[in-house]
Backbone as ProteinMPNN parsed JSONL, in Angstrom:
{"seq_chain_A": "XXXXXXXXXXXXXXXXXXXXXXXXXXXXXXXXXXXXXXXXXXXXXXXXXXXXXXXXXXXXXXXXXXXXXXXXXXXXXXXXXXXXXX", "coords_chain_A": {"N_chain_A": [[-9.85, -24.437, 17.097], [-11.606, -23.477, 14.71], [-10.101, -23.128, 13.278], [-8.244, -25.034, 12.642], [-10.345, -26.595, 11.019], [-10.945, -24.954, 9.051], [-8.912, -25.065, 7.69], [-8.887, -27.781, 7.284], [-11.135, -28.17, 5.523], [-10.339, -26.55, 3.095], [-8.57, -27.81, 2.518], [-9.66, -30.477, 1.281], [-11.149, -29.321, -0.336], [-9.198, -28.156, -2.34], [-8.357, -30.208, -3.069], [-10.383, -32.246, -4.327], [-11.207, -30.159, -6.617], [-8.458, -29.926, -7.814], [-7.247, -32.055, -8.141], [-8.465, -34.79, -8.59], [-10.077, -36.305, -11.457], [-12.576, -37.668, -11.629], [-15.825, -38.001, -13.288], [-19.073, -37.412, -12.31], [-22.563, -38.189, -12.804], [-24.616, -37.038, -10.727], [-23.222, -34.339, -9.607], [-20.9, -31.731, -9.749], [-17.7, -32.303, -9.192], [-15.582, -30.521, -9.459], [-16.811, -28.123, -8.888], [-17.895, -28.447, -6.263], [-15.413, -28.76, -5.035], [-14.304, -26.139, -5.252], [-16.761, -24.774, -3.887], [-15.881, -25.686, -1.522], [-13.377, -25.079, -0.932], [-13.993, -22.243, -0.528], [-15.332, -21.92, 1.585], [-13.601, -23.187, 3.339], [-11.903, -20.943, 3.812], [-12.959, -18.991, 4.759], [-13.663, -19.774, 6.873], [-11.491, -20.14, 7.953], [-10.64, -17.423, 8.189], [-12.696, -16.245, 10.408], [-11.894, -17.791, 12.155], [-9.447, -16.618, 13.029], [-10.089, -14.092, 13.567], [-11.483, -14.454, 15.522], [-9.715, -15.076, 17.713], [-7.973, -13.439, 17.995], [-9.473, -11.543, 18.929], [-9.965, -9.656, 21.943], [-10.42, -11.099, 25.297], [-12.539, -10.541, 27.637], [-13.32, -9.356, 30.787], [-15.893, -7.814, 32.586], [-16.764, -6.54, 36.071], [-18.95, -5.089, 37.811], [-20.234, -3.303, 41.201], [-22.142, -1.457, 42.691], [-22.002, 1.346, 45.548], [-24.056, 3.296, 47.643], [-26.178, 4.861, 49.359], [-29.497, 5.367, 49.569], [-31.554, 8.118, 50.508], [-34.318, 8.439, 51.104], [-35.473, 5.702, 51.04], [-33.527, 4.343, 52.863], [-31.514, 2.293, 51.645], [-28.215, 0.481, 51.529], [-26.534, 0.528, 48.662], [-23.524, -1.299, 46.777], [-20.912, -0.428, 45.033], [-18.48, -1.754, 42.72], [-15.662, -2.176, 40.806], [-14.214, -4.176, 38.224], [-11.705, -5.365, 36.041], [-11.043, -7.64, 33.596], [-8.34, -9.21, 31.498], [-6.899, -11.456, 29.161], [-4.577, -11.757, 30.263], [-5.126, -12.694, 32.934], [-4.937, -10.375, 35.012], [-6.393, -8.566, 37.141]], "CA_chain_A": [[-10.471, -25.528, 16.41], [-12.128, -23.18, 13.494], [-8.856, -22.695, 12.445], [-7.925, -26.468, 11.59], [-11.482, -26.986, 10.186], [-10.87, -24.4, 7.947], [-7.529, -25.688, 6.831], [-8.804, -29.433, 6.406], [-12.185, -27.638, 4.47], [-9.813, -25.838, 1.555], [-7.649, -28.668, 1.558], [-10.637, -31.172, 0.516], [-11.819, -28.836, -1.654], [-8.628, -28.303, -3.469], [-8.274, -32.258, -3.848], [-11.777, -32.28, -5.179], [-11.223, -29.1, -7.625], [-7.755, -30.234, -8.932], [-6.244, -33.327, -7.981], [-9.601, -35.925, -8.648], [-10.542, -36.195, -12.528], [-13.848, -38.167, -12.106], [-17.041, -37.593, -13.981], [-19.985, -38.264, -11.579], [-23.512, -37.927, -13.161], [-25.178, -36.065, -9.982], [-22.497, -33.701, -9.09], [-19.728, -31.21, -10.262], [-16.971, -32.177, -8.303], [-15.039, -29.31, -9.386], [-17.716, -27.022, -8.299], [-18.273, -28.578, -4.887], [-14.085, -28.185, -4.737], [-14.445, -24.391, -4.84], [-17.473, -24.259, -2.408], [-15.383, -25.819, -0.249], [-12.418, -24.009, -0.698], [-13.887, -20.935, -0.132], [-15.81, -22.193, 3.511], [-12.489, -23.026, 4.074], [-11.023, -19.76, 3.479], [-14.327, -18.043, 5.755], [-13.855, -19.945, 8.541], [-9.795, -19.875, 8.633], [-10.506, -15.917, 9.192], [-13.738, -16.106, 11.42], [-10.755, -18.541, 13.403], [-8.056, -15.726, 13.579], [-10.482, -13.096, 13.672], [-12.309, -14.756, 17.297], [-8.688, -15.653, 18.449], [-6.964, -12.472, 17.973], [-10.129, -10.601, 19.973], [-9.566, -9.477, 23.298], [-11.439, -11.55, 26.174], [-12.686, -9.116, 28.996], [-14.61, -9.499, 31.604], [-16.758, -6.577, 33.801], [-17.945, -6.878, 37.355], [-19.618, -3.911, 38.476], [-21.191, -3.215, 42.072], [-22.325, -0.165, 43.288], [-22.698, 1.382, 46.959], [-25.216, 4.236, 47.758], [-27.654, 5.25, 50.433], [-30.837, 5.467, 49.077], [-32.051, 8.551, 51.278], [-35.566, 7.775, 51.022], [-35.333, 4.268, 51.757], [-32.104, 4.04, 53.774], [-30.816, 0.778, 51.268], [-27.379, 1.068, 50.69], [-25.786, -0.242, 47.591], [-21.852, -1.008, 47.305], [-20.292, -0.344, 44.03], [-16.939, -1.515, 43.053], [-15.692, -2.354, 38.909], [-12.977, -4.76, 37.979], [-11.529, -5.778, 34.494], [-9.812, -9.092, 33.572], [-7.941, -9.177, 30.034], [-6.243, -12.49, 28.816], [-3.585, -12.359, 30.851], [-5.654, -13.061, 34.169], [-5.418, -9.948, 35.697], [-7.322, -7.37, 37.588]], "C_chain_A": [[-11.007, -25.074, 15.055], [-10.799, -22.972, 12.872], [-8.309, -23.769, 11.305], [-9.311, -26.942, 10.714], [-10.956, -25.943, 8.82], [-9.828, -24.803, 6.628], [-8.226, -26.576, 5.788], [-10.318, -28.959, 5.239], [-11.237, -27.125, 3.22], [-8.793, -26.968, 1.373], [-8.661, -30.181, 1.006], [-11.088, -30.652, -0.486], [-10.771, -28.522, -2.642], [-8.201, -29.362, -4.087], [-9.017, -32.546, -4.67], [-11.572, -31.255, -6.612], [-9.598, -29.638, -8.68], [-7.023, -31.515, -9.262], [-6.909, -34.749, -9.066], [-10.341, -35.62, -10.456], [-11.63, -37.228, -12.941], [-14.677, -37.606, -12.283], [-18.56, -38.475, -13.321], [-21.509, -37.798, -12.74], [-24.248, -36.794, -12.014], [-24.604, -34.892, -9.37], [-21.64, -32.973, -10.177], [-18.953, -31.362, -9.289], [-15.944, -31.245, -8.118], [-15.496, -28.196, -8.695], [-17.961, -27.185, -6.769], [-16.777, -28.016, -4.41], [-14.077, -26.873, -4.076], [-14.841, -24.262, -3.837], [-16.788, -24.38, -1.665], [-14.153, -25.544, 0.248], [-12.813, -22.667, -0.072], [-14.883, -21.212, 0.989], [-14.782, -22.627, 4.051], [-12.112, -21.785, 4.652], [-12.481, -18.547, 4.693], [-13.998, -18.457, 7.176], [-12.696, -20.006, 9.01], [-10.198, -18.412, 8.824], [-11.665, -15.465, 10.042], [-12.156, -16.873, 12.216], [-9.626, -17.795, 14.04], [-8.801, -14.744, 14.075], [-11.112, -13.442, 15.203], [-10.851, -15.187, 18.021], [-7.944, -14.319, 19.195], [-8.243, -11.43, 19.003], [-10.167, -10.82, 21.035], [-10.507, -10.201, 24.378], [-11.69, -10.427, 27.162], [-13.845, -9.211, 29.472], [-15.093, -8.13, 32.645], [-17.031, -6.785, 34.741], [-17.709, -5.631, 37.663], [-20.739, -4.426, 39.652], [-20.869, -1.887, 42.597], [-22.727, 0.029, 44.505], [-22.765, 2.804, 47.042], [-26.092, 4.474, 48.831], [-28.358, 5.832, 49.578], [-31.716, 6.64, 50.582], [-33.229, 8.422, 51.563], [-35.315, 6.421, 51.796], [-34.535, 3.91, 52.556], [-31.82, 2.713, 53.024], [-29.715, 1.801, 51.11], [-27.178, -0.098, 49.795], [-24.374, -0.436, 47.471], [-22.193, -0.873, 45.444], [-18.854, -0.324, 43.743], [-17.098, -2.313, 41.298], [-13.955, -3.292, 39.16], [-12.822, -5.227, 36.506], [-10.493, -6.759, 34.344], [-9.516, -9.043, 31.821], [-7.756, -10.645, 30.197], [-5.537, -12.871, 29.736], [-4.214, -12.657, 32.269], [-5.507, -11.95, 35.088], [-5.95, -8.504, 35.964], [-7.568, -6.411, 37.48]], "O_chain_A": [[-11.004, -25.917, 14.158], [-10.767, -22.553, 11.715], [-8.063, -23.721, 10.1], [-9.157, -27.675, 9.737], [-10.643, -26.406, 7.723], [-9.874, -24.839, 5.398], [-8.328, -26.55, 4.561], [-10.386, -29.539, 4.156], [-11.71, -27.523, 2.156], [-8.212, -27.126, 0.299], [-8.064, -30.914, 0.218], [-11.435, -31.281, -1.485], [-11.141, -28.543, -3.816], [-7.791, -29.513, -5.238], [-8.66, -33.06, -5.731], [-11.851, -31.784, -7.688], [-9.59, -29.709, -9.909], [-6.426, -31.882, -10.274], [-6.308, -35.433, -9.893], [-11.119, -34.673, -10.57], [-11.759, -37.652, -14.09], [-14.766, -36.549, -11.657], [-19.005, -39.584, -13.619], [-21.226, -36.905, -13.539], [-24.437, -35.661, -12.458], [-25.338, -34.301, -8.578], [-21.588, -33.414, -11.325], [-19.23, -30.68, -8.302], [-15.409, -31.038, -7.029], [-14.794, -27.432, -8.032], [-18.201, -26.2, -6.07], [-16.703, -27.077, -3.618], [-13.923, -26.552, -2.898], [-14.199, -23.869, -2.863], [-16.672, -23.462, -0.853], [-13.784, -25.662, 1.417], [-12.112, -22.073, 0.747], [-15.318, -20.1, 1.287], [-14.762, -22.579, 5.281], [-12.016, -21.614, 5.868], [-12.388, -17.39, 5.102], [-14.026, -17.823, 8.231], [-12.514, -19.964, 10.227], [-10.019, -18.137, 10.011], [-11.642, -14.292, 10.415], [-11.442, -16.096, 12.849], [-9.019, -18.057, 15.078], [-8.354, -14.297, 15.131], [-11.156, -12.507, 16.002], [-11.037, -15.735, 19.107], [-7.528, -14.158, 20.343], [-7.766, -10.602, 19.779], [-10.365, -11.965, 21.439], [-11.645, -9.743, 24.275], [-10.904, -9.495, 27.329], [-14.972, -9.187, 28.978], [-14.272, -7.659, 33.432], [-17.977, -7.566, 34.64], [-16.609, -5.092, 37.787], [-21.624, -5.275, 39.543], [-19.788, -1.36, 42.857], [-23.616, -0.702, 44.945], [-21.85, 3.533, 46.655], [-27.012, 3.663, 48.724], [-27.946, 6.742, 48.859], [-32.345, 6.095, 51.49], [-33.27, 8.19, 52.772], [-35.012, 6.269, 52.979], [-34.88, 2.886, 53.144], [-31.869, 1.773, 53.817], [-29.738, 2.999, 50.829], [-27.485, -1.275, 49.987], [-23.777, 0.383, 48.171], [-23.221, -1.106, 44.808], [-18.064, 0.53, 44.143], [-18.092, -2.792, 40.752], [-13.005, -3.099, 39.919], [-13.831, -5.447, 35.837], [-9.36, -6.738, 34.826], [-10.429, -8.856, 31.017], [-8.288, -11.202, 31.157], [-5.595, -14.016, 30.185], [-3.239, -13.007, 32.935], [-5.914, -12.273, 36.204], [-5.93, -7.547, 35.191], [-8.474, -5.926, 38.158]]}, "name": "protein", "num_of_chains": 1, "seq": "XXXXXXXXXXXXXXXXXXXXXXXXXXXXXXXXXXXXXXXXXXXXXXXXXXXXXXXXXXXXXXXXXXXXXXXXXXXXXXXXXXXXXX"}
């Protein structure tokens, strides 16, 4: 989803920066163009950059006798990537 935001963000802002030749009194619409070209251009590679990183999940349990106390604990570790498995 940050990916197409980013798109439709640099492509408003290059409509605004070159396409649109009105003269507002409270604004540079050229200047807003840019900004919003370049929050385009931030959040298209925050969008590849959180896509392309690896998901991975941890479960850790540990098992132990606690000589003192007699608890035991179990301990066992698993790792899940993308592809779903174990």
């Amino acid at each position: 989803m940050s990916i197409g935001t980013g798109v439709v963000l640099f492509v408003i802002g290059a409509i605004l920066a070159f396409a649109i030749n009105v003269q507002v009194e409270w604004a540079d619409l050229e200047l807003i163009g840019y900004i919003l070209m370049g929050a385009g251009a931030v959040v298209f590679v925050v969008g590849i950059v959180l896509l392309m990183r690896r998901r991975r999940t941890d479960s850790v349990t540990r098992t132990a006798v606690d000589p003192a106390a007699g608890e035991r604990v179990t301990r066992r570790s698993t790792n899940a990537d993308d592809s779903g498995t174990l």
